[in-house]
C-alpha positions in Angstrom: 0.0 0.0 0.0 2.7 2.5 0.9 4.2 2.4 -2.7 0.7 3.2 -4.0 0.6 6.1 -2.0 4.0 8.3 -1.8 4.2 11.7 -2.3 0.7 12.7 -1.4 1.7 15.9 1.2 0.3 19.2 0.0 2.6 21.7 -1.6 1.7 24.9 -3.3 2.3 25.3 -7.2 5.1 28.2 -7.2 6.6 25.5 -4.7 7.8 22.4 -7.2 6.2 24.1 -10.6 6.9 27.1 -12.6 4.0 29.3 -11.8 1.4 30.8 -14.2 2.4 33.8 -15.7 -0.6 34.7 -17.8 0.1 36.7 -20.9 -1.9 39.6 -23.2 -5.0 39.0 -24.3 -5.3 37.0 -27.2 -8.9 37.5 -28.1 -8.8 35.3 -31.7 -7.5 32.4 -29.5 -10.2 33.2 -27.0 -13.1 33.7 -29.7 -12.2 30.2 -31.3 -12.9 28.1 -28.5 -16.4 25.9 -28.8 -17.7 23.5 -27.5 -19.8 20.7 -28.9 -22.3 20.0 -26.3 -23.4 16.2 -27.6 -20.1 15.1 -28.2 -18.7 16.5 -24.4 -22.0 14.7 -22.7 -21.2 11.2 -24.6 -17.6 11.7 -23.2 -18.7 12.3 -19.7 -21.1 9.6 -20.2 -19.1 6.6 -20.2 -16.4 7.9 -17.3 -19.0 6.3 -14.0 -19.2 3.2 -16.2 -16.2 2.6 -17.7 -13.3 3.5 -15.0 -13.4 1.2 -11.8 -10.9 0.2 -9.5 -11.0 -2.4 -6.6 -9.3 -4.0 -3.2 -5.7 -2.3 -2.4 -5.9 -0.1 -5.7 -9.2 1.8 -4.6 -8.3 2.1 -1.8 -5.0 4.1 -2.5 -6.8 6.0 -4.8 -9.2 7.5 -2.2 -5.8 8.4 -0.3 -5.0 10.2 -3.3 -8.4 11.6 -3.5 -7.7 12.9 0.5 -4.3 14.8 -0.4 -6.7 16.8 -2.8 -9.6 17.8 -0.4 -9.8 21.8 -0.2 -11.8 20.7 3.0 -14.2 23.6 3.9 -16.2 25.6 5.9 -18.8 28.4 4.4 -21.4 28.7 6.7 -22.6 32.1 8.4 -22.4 30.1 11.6 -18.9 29.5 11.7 -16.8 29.5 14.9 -13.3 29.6 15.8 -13.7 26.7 17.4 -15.6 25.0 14.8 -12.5 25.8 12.0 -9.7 24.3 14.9 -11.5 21.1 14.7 -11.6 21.4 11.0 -8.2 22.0 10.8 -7.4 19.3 13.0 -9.3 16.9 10.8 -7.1 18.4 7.7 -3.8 17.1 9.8 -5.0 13.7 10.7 -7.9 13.3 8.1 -8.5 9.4 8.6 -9.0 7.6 11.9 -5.2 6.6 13.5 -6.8 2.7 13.6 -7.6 2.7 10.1 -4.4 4.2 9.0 -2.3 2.4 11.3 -4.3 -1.1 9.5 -3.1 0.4 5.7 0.2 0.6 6.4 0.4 4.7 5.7 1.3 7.9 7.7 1.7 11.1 7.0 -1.9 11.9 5.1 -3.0 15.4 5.0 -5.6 17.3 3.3 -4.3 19.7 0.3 -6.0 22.7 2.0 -8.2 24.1 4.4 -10.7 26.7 2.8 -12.6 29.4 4.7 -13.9 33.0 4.9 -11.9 35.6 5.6 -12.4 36.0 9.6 -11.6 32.4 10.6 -8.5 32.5 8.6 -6.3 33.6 10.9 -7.0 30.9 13.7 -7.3 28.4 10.7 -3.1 29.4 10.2 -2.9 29.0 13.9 -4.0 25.6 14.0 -1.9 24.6 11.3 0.9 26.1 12.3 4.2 23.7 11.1 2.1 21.0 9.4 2.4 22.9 5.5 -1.5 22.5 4.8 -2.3 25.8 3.3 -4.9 28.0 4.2 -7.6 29.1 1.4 -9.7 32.1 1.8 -12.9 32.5 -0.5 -12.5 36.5 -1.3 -13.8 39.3 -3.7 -17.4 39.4 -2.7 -17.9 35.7 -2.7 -20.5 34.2 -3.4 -21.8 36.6 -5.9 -18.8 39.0 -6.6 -21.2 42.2 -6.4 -19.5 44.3 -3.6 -17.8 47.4 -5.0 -14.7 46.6 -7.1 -12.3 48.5 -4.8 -13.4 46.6 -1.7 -12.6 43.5 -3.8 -9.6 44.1 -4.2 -8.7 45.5 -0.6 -10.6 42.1 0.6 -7.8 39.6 -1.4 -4.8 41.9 0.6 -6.8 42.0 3.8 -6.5 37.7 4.0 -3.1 37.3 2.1 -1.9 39.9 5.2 -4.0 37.5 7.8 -1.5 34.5 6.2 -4.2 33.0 3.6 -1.7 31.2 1.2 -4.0 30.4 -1.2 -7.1 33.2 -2.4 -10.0 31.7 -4.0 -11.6 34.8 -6.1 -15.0 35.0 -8.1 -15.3 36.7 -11.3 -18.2 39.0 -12.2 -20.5 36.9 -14.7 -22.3 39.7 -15.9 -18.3 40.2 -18.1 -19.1 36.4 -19.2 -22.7 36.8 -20.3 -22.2 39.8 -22.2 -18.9 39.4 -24.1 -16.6 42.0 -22.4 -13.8 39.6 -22.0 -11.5 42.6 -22.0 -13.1 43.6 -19.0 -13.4 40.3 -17.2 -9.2 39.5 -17.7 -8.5 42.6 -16.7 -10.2 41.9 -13.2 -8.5 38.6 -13.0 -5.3 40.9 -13.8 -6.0 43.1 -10.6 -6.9 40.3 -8.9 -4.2 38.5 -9.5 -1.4 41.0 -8.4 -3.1 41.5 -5.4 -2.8 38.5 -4.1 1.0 38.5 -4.6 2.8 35.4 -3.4 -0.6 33.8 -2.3 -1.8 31.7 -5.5 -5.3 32.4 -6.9 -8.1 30.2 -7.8 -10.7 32.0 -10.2 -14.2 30.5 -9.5 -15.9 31.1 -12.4 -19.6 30.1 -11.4 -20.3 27.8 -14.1 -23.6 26.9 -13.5 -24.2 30.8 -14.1 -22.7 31.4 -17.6 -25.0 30.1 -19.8 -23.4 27.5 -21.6 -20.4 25.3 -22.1 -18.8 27.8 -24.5 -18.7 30.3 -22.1 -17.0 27.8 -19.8 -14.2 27.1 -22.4 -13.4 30.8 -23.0 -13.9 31.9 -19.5 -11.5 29.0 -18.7 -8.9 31.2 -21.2 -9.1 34.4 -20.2 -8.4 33.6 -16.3 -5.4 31.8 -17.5 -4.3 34.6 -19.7 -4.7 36.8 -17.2 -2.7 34.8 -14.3 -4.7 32.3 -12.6 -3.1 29.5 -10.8 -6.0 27.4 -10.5 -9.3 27.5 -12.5 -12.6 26.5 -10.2 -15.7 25.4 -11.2 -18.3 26.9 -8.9 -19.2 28.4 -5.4 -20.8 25.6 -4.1 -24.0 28.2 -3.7 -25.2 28.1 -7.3 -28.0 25.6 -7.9 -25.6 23.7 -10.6 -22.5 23.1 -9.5 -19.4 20.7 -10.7 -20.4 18.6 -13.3 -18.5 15.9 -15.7 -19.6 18.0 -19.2 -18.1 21.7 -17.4 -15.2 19.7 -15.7 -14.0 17.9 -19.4 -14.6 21.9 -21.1 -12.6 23.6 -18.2 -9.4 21.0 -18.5 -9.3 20.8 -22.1 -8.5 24.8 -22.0 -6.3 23.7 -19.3 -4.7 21.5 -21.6 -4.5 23.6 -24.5 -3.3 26.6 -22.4 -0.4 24.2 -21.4 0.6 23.2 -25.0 0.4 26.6 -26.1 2.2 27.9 -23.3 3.8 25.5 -21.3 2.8 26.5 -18.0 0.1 24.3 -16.2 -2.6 25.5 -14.2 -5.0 23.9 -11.5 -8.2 22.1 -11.7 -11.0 22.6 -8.9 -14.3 21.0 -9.2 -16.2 22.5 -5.8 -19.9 21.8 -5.4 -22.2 18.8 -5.2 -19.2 16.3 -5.0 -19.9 14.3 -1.5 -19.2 10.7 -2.5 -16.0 8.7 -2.5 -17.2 7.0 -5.6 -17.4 10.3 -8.0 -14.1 11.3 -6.5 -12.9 8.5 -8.3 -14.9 9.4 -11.5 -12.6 12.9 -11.5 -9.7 11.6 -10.4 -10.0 8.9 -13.5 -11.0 11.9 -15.5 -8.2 13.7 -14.6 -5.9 11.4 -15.5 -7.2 10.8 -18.8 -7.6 14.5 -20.0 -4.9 15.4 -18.4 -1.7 13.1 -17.2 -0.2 12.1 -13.7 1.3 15.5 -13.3 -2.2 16.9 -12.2 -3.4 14.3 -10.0 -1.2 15.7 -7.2 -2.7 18.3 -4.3 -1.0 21.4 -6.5 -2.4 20.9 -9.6 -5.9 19.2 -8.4 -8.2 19.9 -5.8 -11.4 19.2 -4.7 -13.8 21.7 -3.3 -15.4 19.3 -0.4 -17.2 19.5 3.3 -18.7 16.2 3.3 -16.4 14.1 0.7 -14.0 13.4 3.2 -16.2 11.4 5.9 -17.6 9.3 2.7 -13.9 8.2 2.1 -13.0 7.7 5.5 -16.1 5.2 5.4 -15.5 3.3 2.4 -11.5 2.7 4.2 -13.2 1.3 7.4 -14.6 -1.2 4.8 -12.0 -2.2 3.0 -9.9 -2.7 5.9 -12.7 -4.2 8.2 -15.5 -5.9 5.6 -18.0 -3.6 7.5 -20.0 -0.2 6.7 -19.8 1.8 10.2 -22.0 4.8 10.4 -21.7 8.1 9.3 -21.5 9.6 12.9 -17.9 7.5 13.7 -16.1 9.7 10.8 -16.8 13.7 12.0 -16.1 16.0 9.6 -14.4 18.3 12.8 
């Protein structure tokens, strides 16, 4: 099991990878990117049936799947107490019994991701353990707060020790074709997080269709995004297969033209260990081995992780426990 299972601990991207750049506007580039709807459905389509793994090999996967986990908290009831037991989750994200029986150590989440007031005692709590520390910024959910305190928002948790800045874009730039306009927020954006990387949500389920998606996708890179994200998790369509295969083929094609990779983030709707496995699969696929690891790939999850921890108790007991035995915190 161990082999299966090395270098999983989280790192950030301008740590072991050449970060993003961006680059002018290329608006030809952008403008030529479609998407054919059938033929992206009937690909997603056969991923659930077609990609399964078993025994030993599952199981490492889903401790792959763990070292990706953005695990988060959004509500408007959050405590400080609440985020150190998330936190302390992130740091020992599995049960020591169940670990202890695969054989592995040293399993972390890739982040922890919260709003901006818990993220100082979020870097409290994992002080020394190298899990980052994502804060959602710039108005999220909706990005409709004045533009200035957007961008005052991004320094305020970057100066609170946020490593990581998870941004949303305005859609209205999306749905109305001023893609000057939407990379040069991402641009702003962008520098004002500095050192802290930056994940561009773009809100899929908001933009209308998949073309959108696959320029969208573009102009963040263009303009400097680290990591691309599907969604907010607060939109009533969130990550899905068909946005997921449009958003890492730009990915893709931003890295051949380029040759600087950016993140993938599917965030919303994604609770079972199973469809972890369907991304991860797709992932690999699309995209190589290089992005199945916790700086090029995350997940956007609250209630993923206790699913996993489940389905491990199984494989290393033969028995379902319940869901009460694996607390998210």
């Amino acid at each position: 099991m161990q082999s299966k299972v090395d270098h999983m601990t989280a790192q950030l991207p301008q740590m072991v990878e050449p970060r993003n750049p961006g680059q002018d506007l290329d608006l030809d580039w952008v403008l030529s990117a479609q998407a054919n709807r059938s033929a992206i459905e009937r690909r997603a389509g056969t991923l659930p049936g077609r990609r399964s793994v078993k025994k030993d090999y599952q199981a490492a996967w889903l401790l792959k799947a763990i070292t990706c986990i953005d695990l988060t908290t959004l509500a408007g009831d959050d405590t400080e107490g609440r985020v150190r037991r998330l936190c302390a989750k992130a740091r020992q994200p599995v049960r020591h019994d169940i670990m202890e029986k695969l054989g592995v150590e040293g399993i972390t989440t890739g982040a922890v991701c919260v709003y901006h007031d818990m993220v100082a005692p979020a870097v409290e709590a994992l002080q020394g353990t190298g899990i980052p520390v994502a804060a959602v910024s710039t108005g999220f959910p909706a990005g409709l707060s004045p533009f200035h305190l957007r961008v005052a928002e991004i320094g305020e948790s970057v100066k609170a020790g946020a490593d990581e800045i998870d941004i949303v874009i305005s859609r209205r730039h999306v749905l109305t074709g001023n893609w000057q306009a939407l990379y040069d927020e991402m641009k702003e954006f962008r520098a004002a997080c500095g050192d802290a990387h930056v994940k561009a949500i773009l809100a899929t389920g908001e933009l209308g269709s998949l073309r959108n998606v696959a320029r969208t996708s573009l102009v963040c890179m263009m303009a400097g995004a680290d990591f691309i994200k599907t969604s907010t998790g607060k939109e009533s369509v969130n990550a899905t297969l068909p946005v997921s295969l449009v958003m890492i083929r730009a990915i893709r094609d931003y890295h051949e033209r380029t040759g600087y990779r950016v993140g993938y983030k599917p965030a919303g709707g994604i609770s079972k260990a199973k469809d972890a496995l369907v991304y991860l699969s797709l992932i690999k696929e699309e995209l190589g081995d290089r992005w199945l690891q916790p700086d090029m790939f995350r997940f956007g999850a609250s209630s993923l992780l206790g699913d996993i921890e489940r389905q491990l108790e199984h494989h290393v007991t033969g028995a379902y426990s319940a869901g009460w035995r694996h607390a998210a915190g």
